[in-house]
C-alpha positions in Angstrom: -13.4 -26.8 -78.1 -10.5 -25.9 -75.5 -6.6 -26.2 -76.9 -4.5 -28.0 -75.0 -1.1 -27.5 -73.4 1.4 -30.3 -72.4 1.9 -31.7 -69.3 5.3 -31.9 -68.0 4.6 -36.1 -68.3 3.0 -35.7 -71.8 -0.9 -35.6 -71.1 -2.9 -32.6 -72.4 -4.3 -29.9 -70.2 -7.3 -28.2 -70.9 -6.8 -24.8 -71.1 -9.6 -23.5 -69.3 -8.4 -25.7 -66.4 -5.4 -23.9 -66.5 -7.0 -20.6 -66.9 -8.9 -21.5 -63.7 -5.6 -22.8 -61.9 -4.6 -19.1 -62.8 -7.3 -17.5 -61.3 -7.2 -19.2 -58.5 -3.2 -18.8 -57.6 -3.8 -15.1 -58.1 -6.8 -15.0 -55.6 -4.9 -16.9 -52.8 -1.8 -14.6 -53.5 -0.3 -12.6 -50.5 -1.5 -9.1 -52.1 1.3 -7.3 -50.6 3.6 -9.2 -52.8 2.1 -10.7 -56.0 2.8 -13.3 -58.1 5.0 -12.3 -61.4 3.8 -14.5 -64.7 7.3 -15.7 -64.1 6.4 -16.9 -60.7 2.7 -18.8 -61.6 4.9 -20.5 -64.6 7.0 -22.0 -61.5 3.9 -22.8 -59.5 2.8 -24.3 -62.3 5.6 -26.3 -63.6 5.5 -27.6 -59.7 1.9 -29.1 -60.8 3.2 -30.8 -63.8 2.2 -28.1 -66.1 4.1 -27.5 -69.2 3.5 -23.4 -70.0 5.5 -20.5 -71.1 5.4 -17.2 -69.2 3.8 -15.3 -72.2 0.9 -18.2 -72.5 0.6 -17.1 -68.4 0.2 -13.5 -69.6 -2.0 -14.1 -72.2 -4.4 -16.5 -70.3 -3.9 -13.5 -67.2 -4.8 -10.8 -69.7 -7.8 -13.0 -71.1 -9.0 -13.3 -67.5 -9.0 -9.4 -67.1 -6.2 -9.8 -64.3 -3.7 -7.4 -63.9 0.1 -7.1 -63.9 1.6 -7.9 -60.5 3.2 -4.3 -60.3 -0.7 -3.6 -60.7 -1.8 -5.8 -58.3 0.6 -5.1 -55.2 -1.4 -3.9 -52.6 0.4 -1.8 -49.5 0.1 -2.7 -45.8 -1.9 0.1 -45.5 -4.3 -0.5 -48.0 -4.9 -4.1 -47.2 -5.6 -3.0 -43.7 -8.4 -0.5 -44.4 
């Protein structure tokens, strides 16, 4: 059984559906300058989404997804 978190209108949000809205904001990322938790709780609050940045962090740590200052990935690096 998933918890839920509010919507910004009231309805409930699985949380594996925001788990995956996670994942997949993360993998379309510009890698050169990553999302902060602070950042995907904007993104998400755009969709409606009702979530505080340490529920990001958890659901990003849960996901085995690193910090952004862990995730930034150089010009160089992306390029080879």
């Amino acid at each position: 059984f998933n918890s839920s978190i509010n919507s910004v209108l009231g309805e409930a949000v699985a949380s594996e559906s925001v788990k995956d809205r996670i994942r997949q904001i993360v993998r379309d990322e510009d890698t050169s300058k990553p999302f902060s938790d602070k950042e995907i709780v904007a993104i998400l609050q755009k969709e409606n989404v009702d979530i505080a940045r340490r529920t990001v962090a958890k659901y990003r740590e849960m996901l085995n997804i690193l910090p952004s200052n862990k995730r930034k990935k150089s010009f160089w690096e992306v390029k080879h």
